[in-house]
C-alpha positions in Angstrom: -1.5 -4.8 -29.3 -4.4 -3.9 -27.3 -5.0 -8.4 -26.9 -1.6 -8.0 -25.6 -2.2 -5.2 -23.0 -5.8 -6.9 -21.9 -4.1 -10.6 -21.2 -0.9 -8.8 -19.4 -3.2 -6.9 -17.2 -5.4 -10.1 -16.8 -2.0 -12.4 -15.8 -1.1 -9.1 -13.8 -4.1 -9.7 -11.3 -4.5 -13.5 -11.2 -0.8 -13.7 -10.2 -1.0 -10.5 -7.7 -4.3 -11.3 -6.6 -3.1 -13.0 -3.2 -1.3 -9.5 -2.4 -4.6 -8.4 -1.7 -5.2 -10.8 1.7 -1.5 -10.7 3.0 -0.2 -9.7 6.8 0.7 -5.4 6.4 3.8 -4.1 7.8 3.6 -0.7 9.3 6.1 1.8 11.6 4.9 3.5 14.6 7.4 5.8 16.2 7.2 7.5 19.8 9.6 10.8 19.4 9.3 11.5 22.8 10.5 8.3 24.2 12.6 7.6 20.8 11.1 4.4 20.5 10.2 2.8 17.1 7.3 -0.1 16.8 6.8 -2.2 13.8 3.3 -3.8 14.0 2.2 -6.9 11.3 -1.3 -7.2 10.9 -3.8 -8.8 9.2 -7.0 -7.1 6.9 -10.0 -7.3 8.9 -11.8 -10.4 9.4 -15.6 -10.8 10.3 -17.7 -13.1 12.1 -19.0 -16.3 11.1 -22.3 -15.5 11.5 -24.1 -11.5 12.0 -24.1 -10.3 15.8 -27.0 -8.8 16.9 -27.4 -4.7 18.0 -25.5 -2.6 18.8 -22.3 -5.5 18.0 -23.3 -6.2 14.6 -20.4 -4.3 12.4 -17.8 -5.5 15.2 -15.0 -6.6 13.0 -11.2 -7.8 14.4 -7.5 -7.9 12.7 -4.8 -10.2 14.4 -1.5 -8.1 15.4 1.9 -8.8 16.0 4.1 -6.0 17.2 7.6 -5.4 18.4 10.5 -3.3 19.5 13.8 -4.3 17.3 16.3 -5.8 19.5 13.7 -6.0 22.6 10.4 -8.2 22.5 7.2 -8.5 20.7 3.6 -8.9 21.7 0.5 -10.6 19.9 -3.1 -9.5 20.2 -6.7 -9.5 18.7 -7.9 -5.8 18.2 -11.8 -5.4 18.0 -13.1 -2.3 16.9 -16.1 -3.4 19.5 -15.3 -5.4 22.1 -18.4 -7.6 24.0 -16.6 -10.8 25.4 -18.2 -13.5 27.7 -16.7 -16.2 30.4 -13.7 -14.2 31.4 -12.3 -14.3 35.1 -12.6 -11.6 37.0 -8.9 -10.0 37.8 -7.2 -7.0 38.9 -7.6 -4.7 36.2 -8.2 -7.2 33.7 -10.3 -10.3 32.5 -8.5 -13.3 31.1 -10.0 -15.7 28.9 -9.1 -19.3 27.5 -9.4 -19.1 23.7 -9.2 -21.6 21.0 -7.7 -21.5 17.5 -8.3 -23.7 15.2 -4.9 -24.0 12.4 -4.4 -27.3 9.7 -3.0 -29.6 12.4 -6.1 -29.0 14.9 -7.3 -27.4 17.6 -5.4 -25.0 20.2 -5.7 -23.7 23.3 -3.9 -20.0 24.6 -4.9 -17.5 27.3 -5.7 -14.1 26.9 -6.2 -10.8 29.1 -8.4 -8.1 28.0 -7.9 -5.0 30.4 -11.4 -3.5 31.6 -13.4 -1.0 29.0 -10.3 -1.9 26.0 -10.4 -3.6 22.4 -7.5 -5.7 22.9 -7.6 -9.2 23.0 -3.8 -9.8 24.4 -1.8 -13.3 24.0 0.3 -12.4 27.0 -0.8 -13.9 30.3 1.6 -16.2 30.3 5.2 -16.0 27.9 3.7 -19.8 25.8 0.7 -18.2 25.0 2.3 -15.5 22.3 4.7 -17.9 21.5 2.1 -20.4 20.3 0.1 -17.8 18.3 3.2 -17.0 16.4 4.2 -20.0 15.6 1.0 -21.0 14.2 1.2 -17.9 12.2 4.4 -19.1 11.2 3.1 -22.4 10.3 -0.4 -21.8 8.7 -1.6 -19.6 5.9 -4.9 -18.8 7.7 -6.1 -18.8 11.6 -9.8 -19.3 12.9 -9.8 -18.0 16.2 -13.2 -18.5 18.4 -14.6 -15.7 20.9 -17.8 -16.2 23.2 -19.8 -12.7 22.7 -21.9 -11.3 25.1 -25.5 -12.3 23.7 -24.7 -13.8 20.3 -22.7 -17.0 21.4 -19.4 -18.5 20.3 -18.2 -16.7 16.8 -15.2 -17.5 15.0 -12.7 -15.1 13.2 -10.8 -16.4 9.8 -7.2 -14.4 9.8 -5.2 -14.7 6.8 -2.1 -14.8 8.0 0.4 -15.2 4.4 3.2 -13.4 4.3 3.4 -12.8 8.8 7.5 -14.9 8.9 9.3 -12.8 6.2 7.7 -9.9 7.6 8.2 -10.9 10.7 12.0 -12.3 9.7 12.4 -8.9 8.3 11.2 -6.1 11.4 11.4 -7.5 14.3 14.9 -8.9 14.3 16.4 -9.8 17.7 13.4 -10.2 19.5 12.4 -12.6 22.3 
Protein backbone atom coordinates (compact mmCIF):
# COMPACT_ATOMS: atom_id res chain seq x y z
CA UNK A 1 0.00 0.00 0.00
CA UNK A 2 2.35 2.48 1.02
CA UNK A 3 4.66 1.43 -2.71
CA UNK A 4 1.41 2.40 -4.11
CA UNK A 5 0.92 5.84 -2.39
CA UNK A 6 4.88 6.71 -3.02
CA UNK A 7 4.74 5.93 -6.98
CA UNK A 8 1.09 7.78 -7.28
CA UNK A 9 2.55 10.78 -5.55
CA UNK A 10 5.75 10.37 -7.71
CA UNK A 11 3.52 10.15 -11.24
CA UNK A 12 1.44 12.94 -9.50
CA UNK A 13 4.47 15.46 -9.77
CA UNK A 14 6.28 14.31 -12.93
CA UNK A 15 2.98 14.77 -14.81
CA UNK A 16 2.01 18.17 -12.93
CA UNK A 17 5.39 19.30 -12.80
CA UNK A 18 4.88 21.84 -15.90
CA UNK A 19 1.90 23.52 -13.79
CA UNK A 20 4.61 24.93 -11.98
CA UNK A 21 6.04 27.39 -15.04
CA UNK A 22 2.66 28.15 -16.67
CA UNK A 23 1.09 31.85 -17.64
CA UNK A 24 -1.35 32.83 -14.10
CA UNK A 25 -4.67 34.22 -14.65
CA UNK A 26 -5.78 36.74 -12.13
CA UNK A 27 -9.02 39.40 -11.78
CA UNK A 28 -8.55 42.96 -10.95
CA UNK A 29 -11.72 44.93 -10.42
CA UNK A 30 -12.11 48.86 -10.14
CA UNK A 31 -15.55 49.34 -7.98
CA UNK A 32 -15.54 52.71 -8.52
CA UNK A 33 -15.38 52.87 -12.21
CA UNK A 34 -17.14 49.16 -12.36
CA UNK A 35 -14.53 48.03 -14.48
CA UNK A 36 -13.10 44.41 -14.30
CA UNK A 37 -9.38 43.52 -15.71
CA UNK A 38 -8.13 40.08 -16.27
CA UNK A 39 -4.25 40.15 -16.40
CA UNK A 40 -2.15 36.74 -17.77
CA UNK A 41 1.19 36.68 -16.59
CA UNK A 42 4.18 34.82 -16.50
CA UNK A 43 6.40 33.66 -13.09
CA UNK A 44 9.28 35.90 -12.90
CA UNK A 45 12.10 35.52 -15.14
CA UNK A 46 15.81 36.70 -14.43
CA UNK A 47 18.61 37.84 -16.26
CA UNK A 48 21.03 35.96 -18.23
CA UNK A 49 23.84 37.11 -16.48
CA UNK A 50 23.93 39.13 -12.59
CA UNK A 51 23.53 43.05 -12.97
CA UNK A 52 25.72 44.98 -10.98
CA UNK A 53 24.57 47.40 -7.70
CA UNK A 54 21.99 48.68 -6.83
CA UNK A 55 20.14 46.49 -10.16
CA UNK A 56 21.28 43.24 -9.23
CA UNK A 57 17.87 41.43 -7.86
CA UNK A 58 15.96 43.28 -10.83
CA UNK A 59 13.71 40.53 -12.00
CA UNK A 60 10.68 40.97 -14.85
CA UNK A 61 7.22 38.86 -15.70
CA UNK A 62 5.67 39.35 -19.15
CA UNK A 63 1.77 40.59 -18.94
CA UNK A 64 -1.05 40.50 -20.96
CA UNK A 65 -4.11 42.24 -19.77
CA UNK A 66 -7.56 43.15 -20.91
CA UNK A 67 -11.11 44.58 -20.58
CA UNK A 68 -13.79 41.77 -21.79
CA UNK A 69 -15.46 43.01 -24.78
CA UNK A 70 -13.01 46.14 -25.15
CA UNK A 71 -9.06 45.71 -25.79
CA UNK A 72 -6.04 44.31 -24.29
CA UNK A 73 -2.59 45.55 -23.66
CA UNK A 74 0.94 43.76 -23.41
CA UNK A 75 3.92 44.80 -21.30
CA UNK A 76 7.19 43.88 -19.50
CA UNK A 77 6.88 44.81 -15.72
CA UNK A 78 10.32 45.18 -13.88
CA UNK A 79 10.41 45.39 -10.30
CA UNK A 80 13.58 47.83 -11.21
CA UNK A 81 13.62 49.49 -14.12
CA UNK A 82 17.36 50.89 -15.54
CA UNK A 83 16.90 50.95 -19.50
CA UNK A 84 19.48 52.34 -22.06
CA UNK A 85 19.09 53.74 -25.84
CA UNK A 86 15.63 55.01 -25.56
CA UNK A 87 14.36 58.21 -27.50
CA UNK A 88 13.66 60.95 -25.71
CA UNK A 89 9.66 61.77 -26.00
CA UNK A 90 6.98 63.62 -24.37
CA UNK A 91 6.45 61.94 -21.25
CA UNK A 92 7.84 58.83 -22.35
CA UNK A 93 10.95 56.87 -23.83
CA UNK A 94 10.47 54.36 -26.59
CA UNK A 95 12.70 51.66 -27.31
CA UNK A 96 13.26 49.07 -30.27
CA UNK A 97 13.36 45.60 -28.55
CA UNK A 98 14.06 42.29 -29.84
CA UNK A 99 12.61 38.82 -29.06
CA UNK A 100 13.96 35.98 -29.87
CA UNK A 101 10.96 32.86 -30.36
CA UNK A 102 11.61 29.18 -32.40
CA UNK A 103 11.31 30.79 -35.91
CA UNK A 104 13.94 33.73 -35.14
CA UNK A 105 14.51 36.92 -34.29
CA UNK A 106 11.87 39.88 -33.85
CA UNK A 107 11.63 43.23 -33.72
CA UNK A 108 8.65 45.45 -31.66
CA UNK A 109 8.63 48.99 -30.15
CA UNK A 110 8.13 49.85 -26.69
CA UNK A 111 7.37 53.08 -24.51
CA UNK A 112 8.38 53.25 -21.04
CA UNK A 113 6.72 56.41 -19.34
CA UNK A 114 9.43 58.53 -17.31
CA UNK A 115 10.28 57.15 -13.43
CA UNK A 116 7.69 53.68 -14.23
CA UNK A 117 8.39 49.79 -14.38
CA UNK A 118 6.52 49.16 -17.45
CA UNK A 119 7.94 48.04 -20.45
CA UNK A 120 4.72 48.73 -22.80
CA UNK A 121 4.12 46.92 -26.41
CA UNK A 122 1.90 49.71 -27.44
CA UNK A 123 3.55 52.50 -29.51
CA UNK A 124 2.14 51.39 -32.39
CA UNK A 125 -1.26 48.83 -32.61
CA UNK A 126 1.50 45.73 -34.66
CA UNK A 127 3.73 45.91 -31.84
CA UNK A 128 1.17 44.05 -29.18
CA UNK A 129 -0.20 42.20 -31.82
CA UNK A 130 3.15 40.60 -32.56
CA UNK A 131 4.02 39.90 -28.91
CA UNK A 132 0.77 37.95 -28.62
CA UNK A 133 1.04 36.03 -31.31
CA UNK A 134 4.32 34.80 -30.56
CA UNK A 135 2.98 33.99 -27.24
CA UNK A 136 0.44 32.21 -28.97
CA UNK A 137 2.86 30.43 -31.12
CA UNK A 138 5.86 29.62 -28.77
CA UNK A 139 6.13 27.88 -25.38
CA UNK A 140 8.90 30.20 -24.21
CA UNK A 141 10.00 34.00 -25.14
CA UNK A 142 13.71 35.49 -24.76
CA UNK A 143 13.17 39.09 -24.79
CA UNK A 144 16.63 41.39 -24.78
CA UNK A 145 16.87 44.83 -22.76
CA UNK A 146 20.00 47.15 -22.91
CA UNK A 147 20.55 48.15 -19.01
CA UNK A 148 22.01 51.16 -17.89
CA UNK A 149 25.72 49.94 -16.99
CA UNK A 150 25.49 46.12 -17.31
CA UNK A 151 24.81 45.86 -21.18
CA UNK A 152 22.39 43.93 -23.25
CA UNK A 153 20.54 41.06 -20.91
CA UNK A 154 18.04 38.80 -22.01
CA UNK A 155 14.76 37.56 -20.19
CA UNK A 156 13.51 33.72 -20.74
CA UNK A 157 9.36 33.96 -20.34
CA UNK A 158 7.63 30.82 -20.27
CA UNK A 159 4.78 31.54 -21.88
CA UNK A 160 2.61 27.72 -21.81
CA UNK A 161 -0.72 27.88 -21.20
CA UNK A 162 -1.07 32.20 -22.37
CA UNK A 163 -4.01 31.12 -25.64
CA UNK A 164 -6.52 29.11 -23.57
CA UNK A 165 -6.13 31.55 -21.00
CA UNK A 166 -6.22 34.09 -23.12
CA UNK A 167 -9.20 32.17 -25.31
CA UNK A 168 -10.88 31.99 -22.06
CA UNK A 169 -10.74 35.92 -20.28
CA UNK A 170 -10.34 38.13 -22.63
CA UNK A 171 -13.12 37.21 -25.06
CA UNK A 172 -14.05 39.92 -27.61
CA UNK A 173 -11.18 41.86 -27.54
CA UNK A 174 -9.24 43.77 -30.25
Amino acid sequence: MMKKIIVVTILYFILNSHSFSEMKHSVSKDEFNGTTSHYIMSNTAYPNKPMSFPYEDTVSNLVVGCKVDSHYWVYVYFNKLNLLDGSINDGYYSHTIKIKAKDGFHQVNATVEFSKNFVNFDLIPQDKKTVKKLMEENGELWIQFNHYQDGERFYKYDTRGFTELFKKNCKNVS
